[in-house]
mmCIF file as gemmi writes it, N, C-alpha and C atoms, coordinates in Angstrom:
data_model
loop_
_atom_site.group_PDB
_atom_site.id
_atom_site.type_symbol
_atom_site.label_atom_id
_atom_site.label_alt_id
_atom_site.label_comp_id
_atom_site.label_asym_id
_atom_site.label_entity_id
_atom_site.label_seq_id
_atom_site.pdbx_PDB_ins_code
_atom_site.Cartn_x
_atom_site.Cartn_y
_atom_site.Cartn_z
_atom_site.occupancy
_atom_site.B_iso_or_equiv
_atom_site.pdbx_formal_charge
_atom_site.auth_seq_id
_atom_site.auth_asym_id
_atom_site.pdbx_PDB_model_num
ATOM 1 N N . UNK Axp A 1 ? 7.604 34.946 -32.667 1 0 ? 1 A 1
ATOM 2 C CA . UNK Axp A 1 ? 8.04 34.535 -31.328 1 0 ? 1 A 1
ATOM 3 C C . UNK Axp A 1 ? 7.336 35.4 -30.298 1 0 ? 1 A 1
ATOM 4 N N . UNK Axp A 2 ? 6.926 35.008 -29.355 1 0 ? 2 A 1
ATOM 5 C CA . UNK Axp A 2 ? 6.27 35.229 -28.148 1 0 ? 2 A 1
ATOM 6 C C . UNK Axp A 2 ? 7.106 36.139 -26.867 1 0 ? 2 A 1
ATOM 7 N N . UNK Axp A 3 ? 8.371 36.615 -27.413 1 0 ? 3 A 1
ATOM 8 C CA . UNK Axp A 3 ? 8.913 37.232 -26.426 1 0 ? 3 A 1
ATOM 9 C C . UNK Axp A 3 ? 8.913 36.42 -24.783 1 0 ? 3 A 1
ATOM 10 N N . UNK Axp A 4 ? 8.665 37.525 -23.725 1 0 ? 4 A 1
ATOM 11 C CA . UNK Axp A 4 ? 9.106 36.675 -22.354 1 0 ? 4 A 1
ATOM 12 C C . UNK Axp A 4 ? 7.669 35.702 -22.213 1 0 ? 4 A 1
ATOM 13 N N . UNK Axp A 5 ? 6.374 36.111 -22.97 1 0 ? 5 A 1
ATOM 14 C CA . UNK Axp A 5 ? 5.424 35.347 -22.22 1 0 ? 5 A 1
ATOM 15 C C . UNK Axp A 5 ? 5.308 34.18 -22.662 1 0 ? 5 A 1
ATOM 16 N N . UNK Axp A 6 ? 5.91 33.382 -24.026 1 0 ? 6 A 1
ATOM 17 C CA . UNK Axp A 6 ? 6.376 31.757 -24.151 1 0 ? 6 A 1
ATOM 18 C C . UNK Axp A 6 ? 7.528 31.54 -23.42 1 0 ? 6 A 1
ATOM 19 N N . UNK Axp A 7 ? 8.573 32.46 -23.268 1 0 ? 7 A 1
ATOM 20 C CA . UNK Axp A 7 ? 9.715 31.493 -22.545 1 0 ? 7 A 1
ATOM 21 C C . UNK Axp A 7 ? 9.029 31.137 -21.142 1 0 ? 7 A 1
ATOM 22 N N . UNK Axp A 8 ? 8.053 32.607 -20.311 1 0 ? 8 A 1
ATOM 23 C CA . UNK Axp A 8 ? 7.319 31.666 -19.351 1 0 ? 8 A 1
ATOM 24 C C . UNK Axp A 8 ? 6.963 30.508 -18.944 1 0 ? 8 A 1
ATOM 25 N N . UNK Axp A 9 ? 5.784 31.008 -20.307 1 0 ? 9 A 1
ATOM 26 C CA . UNK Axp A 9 ? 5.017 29.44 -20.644 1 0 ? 9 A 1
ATOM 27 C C . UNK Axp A 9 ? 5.943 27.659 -20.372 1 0 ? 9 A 1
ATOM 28 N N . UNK Axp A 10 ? 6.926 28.355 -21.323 1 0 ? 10 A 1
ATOM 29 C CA . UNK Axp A 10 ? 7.398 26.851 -21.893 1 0 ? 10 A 1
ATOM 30 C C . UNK Axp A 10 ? 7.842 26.815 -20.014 1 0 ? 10 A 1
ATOM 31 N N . UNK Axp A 11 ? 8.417 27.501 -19.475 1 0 ? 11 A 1
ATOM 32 C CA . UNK Axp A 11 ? 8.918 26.912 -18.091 1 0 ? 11 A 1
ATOM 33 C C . UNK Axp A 11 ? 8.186 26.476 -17.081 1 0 ? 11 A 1
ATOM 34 N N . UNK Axp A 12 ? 6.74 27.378 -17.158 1 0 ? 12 A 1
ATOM 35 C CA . UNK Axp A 12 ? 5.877 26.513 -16.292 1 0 ? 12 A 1
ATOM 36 C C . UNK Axp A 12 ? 5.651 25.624 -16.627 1 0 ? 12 A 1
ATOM 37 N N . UNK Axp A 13 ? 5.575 25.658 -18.034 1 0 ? 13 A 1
ATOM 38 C CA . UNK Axp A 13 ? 4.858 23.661 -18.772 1 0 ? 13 A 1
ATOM 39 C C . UNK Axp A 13 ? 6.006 22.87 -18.221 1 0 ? 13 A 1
ATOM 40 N N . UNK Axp A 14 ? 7.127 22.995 -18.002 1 0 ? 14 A 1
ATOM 41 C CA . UNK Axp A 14 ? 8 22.289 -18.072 1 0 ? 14 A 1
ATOM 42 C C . UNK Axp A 14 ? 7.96 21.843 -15.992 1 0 ? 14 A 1
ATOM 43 N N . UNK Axp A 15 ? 7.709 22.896 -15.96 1 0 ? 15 A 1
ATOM 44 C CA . UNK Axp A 15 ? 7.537 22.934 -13.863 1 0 ? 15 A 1
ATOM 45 C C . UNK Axp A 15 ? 6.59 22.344 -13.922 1 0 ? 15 A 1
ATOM 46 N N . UNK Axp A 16 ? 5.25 22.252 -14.344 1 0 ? 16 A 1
ATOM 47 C CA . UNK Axp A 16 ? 4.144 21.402 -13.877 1 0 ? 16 A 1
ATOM 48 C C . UNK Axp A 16 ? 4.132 19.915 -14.46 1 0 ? 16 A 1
ATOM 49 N N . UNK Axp A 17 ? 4.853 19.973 -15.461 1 0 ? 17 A 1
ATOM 50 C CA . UNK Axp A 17 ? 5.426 18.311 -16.052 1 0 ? 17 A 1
ATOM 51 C C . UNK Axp A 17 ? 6.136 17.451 -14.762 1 0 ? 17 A 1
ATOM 52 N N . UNK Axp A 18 ? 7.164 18.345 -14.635 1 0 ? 18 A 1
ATOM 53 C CA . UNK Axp A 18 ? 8.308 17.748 -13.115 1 0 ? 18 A 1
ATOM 54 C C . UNK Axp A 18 ? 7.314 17.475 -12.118 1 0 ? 18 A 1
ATOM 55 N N . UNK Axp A 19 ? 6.443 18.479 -12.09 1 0 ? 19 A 1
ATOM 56 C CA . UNK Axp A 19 ? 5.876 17.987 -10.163 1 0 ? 19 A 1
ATOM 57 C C . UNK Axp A 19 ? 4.861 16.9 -10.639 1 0 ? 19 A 1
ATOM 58 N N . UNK Axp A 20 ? 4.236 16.85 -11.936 1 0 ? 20 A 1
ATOM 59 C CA . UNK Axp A 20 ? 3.335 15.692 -11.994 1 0 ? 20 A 1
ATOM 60 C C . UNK Axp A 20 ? 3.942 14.183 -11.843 1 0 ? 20 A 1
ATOM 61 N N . UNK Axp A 21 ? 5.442 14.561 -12.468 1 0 ? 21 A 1
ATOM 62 C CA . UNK Axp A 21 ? 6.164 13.391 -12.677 1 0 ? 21 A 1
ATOM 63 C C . UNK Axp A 21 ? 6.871 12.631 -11.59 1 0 ? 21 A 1
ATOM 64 N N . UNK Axp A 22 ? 6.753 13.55 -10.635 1 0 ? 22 A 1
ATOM 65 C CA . UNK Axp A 22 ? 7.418 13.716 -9.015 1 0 ? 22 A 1
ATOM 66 C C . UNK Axp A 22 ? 6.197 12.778 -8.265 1 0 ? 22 A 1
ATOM 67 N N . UNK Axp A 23 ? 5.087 13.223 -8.625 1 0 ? 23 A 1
ATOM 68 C CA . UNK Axp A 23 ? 3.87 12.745 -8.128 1 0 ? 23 A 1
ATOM 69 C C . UNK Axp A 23 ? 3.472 11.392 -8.213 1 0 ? 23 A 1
ATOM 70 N N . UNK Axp A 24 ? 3.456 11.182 -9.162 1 0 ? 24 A 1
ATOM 71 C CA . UNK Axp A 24 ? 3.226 10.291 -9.798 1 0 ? 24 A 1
ATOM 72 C C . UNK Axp A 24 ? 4.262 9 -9.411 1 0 ? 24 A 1
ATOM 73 N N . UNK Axp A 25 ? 5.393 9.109 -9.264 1 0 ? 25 A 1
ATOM 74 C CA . UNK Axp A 25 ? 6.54 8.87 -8.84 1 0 ? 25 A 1
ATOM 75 C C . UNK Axp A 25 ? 6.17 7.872 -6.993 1 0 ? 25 A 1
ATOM 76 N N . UNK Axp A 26 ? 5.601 9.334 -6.562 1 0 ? 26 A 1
ATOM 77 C CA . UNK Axp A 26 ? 5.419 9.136 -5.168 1 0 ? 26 A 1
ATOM 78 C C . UNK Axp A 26 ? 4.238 8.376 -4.833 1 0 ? 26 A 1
ATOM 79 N N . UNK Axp A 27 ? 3.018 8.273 -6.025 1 0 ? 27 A 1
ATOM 80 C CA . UNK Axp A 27 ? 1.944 7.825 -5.631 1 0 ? 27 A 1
ATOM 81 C C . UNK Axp A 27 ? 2.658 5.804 -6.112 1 0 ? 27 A 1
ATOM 82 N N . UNK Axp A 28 ? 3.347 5.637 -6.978 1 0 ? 28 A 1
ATOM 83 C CA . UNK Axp A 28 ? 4.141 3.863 -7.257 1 0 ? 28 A 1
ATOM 84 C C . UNK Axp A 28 ? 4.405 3.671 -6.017 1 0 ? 28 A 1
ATOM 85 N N . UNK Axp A 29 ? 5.381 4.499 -5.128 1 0 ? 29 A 1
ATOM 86 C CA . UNK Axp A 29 ? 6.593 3.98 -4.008 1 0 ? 29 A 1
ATOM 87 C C . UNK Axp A 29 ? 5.414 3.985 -2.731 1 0 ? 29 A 1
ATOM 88 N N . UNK Axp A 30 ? 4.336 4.359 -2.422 1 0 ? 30 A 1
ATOM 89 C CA . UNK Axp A 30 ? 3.413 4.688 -1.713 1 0 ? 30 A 1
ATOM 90 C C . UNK Axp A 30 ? 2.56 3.076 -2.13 1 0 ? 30 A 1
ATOM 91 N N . UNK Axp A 31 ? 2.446 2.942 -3.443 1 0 ? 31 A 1
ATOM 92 C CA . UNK Axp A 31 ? 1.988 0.947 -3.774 1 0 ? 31 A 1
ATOM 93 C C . UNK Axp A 31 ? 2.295 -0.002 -3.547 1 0 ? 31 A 1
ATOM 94 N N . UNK Axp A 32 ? 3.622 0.096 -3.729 1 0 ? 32 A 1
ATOM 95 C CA . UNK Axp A 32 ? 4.914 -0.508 -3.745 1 0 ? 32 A 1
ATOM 96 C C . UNK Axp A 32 ? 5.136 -0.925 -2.075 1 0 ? 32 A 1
ATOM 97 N N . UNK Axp A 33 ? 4.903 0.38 -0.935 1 0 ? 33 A 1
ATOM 98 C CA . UNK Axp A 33 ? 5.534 -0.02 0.127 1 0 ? 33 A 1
ATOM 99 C C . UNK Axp A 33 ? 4.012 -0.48 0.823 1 0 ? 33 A 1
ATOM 100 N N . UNK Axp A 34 ? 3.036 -0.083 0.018 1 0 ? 34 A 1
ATOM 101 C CA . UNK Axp A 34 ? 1.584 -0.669 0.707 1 0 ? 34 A 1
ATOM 102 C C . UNK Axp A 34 ? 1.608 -2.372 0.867 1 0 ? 34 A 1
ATOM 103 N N . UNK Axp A 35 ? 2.156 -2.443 -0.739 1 0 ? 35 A 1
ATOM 104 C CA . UNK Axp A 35 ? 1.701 -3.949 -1.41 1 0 ? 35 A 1
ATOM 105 C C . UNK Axp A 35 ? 2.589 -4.718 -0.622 1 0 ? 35 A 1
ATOM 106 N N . UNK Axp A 36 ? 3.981 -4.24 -0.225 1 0 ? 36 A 1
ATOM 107 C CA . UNK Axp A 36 ? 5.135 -4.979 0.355 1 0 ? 36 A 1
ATOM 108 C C . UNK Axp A 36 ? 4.367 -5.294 1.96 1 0 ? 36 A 1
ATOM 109 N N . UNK Axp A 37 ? 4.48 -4.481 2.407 1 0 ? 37 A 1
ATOM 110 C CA . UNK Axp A 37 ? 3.669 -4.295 3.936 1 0 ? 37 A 1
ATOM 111 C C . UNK Axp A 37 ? 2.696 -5.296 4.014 1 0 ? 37 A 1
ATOM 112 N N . UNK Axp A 38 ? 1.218 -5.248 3.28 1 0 ? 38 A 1
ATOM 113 C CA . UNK Axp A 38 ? 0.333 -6.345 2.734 1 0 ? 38 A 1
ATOM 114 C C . UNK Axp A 38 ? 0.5 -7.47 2.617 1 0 ? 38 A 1
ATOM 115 N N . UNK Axp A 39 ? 1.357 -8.009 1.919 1 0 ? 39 A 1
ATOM 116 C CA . UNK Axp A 39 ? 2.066 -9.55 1.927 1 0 ? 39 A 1
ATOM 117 C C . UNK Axp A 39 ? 3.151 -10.12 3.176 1 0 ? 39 A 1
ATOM 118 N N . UNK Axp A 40 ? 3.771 -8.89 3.706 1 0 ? 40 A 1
ATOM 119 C CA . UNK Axp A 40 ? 4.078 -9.316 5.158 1 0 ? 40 A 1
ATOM 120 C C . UNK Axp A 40 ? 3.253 -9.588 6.165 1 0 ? 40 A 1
ATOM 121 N N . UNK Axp A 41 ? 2.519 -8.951 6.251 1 0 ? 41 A 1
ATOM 122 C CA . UNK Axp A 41 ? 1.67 -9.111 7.213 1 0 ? 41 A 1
ATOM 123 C C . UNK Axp A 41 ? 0.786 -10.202 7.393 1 0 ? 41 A 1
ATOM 124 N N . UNK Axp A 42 ? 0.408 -10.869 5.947 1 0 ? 42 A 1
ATOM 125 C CA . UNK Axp A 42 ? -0.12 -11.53 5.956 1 0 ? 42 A 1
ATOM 126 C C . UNK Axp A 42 ? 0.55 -13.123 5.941 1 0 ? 42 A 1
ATOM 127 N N . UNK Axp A 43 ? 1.821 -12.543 5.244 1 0 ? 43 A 1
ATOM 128 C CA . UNK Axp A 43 ? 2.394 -14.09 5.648 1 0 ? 43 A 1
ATOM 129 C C . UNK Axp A 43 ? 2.639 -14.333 6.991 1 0 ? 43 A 1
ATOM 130 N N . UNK Axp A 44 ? 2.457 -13.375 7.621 1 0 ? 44 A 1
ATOM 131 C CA . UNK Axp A 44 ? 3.262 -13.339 9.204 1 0 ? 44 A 1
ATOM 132 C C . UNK Axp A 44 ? 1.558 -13.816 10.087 1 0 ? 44 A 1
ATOM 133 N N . UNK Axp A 45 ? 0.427 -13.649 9.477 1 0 ? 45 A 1
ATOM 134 C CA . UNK Axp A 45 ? -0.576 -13.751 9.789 1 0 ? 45 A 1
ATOM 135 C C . UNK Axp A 45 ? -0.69 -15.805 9.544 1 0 ? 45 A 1
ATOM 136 N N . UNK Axp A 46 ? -0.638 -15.36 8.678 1 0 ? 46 A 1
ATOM 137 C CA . UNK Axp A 46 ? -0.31 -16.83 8.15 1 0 ? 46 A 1
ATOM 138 C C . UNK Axp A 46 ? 0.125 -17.456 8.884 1 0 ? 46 A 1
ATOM 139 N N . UNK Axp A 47 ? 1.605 -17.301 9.038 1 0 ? 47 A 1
ATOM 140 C CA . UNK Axp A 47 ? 2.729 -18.022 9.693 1 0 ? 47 A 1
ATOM 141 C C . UNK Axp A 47 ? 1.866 -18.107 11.394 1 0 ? 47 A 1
ATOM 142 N N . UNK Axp A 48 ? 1.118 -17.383 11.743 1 0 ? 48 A 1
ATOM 143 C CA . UNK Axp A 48 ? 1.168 -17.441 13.16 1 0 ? 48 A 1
ATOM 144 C C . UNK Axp A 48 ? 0.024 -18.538 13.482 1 0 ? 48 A 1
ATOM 145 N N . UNK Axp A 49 ? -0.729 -18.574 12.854 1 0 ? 49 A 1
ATOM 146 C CA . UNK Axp A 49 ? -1.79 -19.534 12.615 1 0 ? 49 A 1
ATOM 147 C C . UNK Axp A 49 ? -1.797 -21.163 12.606 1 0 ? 49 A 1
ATOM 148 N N . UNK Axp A 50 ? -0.526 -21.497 11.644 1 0 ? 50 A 1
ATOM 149 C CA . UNK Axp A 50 ? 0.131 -22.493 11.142 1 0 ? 50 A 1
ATOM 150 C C . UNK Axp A 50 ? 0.662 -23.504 12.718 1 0 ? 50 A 1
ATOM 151 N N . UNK Axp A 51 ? 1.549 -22.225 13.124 1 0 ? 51 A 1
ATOM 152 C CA . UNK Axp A 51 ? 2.508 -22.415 14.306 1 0 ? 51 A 1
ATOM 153 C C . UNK Axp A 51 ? 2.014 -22.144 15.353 1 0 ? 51 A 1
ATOM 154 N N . UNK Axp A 52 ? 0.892 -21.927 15.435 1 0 ? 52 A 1
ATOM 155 C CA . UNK Axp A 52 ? -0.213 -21.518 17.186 1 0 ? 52 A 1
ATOM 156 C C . UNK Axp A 52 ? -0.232 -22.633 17.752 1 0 ? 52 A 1
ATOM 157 N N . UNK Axp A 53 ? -0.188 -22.951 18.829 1 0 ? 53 A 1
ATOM 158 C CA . UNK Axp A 53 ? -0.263 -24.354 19.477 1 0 ? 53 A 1
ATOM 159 C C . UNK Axp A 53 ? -1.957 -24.58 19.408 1 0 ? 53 A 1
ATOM 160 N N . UNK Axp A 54 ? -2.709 -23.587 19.296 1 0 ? 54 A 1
ATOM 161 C CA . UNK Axp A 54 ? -4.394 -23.506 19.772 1 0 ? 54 A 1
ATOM 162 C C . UNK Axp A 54 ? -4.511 -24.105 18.114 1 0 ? 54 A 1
ATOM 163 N N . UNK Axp A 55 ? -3.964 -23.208 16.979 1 0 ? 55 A 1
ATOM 164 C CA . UNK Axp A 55 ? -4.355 -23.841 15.704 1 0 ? 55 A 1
ATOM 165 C C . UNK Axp A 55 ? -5.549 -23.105 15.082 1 0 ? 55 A 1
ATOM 166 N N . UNK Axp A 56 ? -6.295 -23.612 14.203 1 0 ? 56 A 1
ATOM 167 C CA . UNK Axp A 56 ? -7.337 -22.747 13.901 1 0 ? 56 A 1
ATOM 168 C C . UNK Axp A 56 ? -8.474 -23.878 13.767 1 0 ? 56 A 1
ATOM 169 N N . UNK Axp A 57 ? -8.15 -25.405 14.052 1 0 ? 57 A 1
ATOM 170 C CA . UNK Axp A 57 ? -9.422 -25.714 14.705 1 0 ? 57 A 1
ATOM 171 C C . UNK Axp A 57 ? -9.637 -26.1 15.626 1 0 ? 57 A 1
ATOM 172 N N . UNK Axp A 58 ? -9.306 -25.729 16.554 1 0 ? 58 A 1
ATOM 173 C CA . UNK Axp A 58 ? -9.823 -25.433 17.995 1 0 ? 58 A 1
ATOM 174 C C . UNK Axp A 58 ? -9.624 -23.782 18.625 1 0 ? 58 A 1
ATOM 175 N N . UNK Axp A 59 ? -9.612 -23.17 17.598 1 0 ? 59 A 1
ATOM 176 C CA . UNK Axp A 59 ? -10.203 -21.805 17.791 1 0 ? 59 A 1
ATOM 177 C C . UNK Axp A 59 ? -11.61 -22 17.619 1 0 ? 59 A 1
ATOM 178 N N . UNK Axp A 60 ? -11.879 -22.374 16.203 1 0 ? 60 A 1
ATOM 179 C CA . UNK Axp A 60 ? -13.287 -23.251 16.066 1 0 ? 60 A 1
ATOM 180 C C . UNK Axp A 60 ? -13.804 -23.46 16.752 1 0 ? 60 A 1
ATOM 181 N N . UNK Axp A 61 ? -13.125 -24.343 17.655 1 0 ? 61 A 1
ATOM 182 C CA . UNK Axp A 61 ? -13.909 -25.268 18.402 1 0 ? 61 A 1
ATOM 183 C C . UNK Axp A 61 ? -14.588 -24.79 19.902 1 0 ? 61 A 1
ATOM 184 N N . UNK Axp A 62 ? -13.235 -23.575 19.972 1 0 ? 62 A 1
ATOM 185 C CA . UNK Axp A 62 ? -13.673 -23.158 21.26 1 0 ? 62 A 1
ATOM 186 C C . UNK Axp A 62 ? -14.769 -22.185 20.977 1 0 ? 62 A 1
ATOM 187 N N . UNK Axp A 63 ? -14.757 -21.326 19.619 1 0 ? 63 A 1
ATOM 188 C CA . UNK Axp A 63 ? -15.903 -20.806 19.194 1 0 ? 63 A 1
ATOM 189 C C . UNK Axp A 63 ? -17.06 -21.36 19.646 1 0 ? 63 A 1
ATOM 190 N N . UNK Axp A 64 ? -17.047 -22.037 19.032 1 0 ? 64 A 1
ATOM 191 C CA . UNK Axp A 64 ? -18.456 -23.159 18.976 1 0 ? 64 A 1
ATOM 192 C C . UNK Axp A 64 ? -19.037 -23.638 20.493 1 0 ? 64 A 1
ATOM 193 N N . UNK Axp A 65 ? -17.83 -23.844 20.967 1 0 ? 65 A 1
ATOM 194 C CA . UNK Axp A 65 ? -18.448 -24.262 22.861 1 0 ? 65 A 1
ATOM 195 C C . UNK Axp A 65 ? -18.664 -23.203 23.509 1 0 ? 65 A 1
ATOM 196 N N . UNK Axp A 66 ? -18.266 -21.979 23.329 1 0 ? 66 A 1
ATOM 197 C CA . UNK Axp A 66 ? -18.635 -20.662 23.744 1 0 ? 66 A 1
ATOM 198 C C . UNK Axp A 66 ? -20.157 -20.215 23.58 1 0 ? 66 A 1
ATOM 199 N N . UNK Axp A 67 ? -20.103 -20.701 22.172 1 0 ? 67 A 1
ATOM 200 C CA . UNK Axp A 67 ? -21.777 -20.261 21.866 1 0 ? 67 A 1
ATOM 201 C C . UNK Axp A 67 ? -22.828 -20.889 22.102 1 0 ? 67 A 1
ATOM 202 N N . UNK Axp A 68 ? -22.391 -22.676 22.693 1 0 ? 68 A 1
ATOM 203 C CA . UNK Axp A 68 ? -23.301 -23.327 22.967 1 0 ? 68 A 1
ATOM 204 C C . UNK Axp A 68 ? -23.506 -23.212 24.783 1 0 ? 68 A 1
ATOM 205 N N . UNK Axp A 69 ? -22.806 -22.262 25.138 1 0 ? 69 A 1
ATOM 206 C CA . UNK Axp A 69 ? -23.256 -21.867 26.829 1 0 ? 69 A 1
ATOM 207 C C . UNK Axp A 69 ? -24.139 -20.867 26.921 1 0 ? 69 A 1
């Protein structure tokens, strides 16, 4: 037996396990609230497009007459 410098050991192994696991933890909920955010936005992107009175072809369109001046 290793006296105090394994019971160390084993506690830092055991402390750097927790914070990886902590980490790791934080880097999902950090995906999680990306990926959630991502699909709102875009349905809301979506949604605004759909429901624009201008529409998206005559955004087009006004594109297009813009560039032909």
């Amino acid at each position: 037996h290793g006296g105090w410098w394994e019971v160390g050991t084993t506690i830092n192994l055991k402390t750097r396990w927790r914070l990886l696991e902590i980490a790791l933890q934080i880097v999902e909920a950090k995906k999680h609230v990306f990926k959630c955010g991502w699909c709102e936005a875009w349905g809301s992107w979506r949604e605004a497009l759909q429901t624009n009175s201008l529409g998206l072809a005559s955004l087009q369109a006004a594109r297009g007459a813009a560039a032909s001046i």
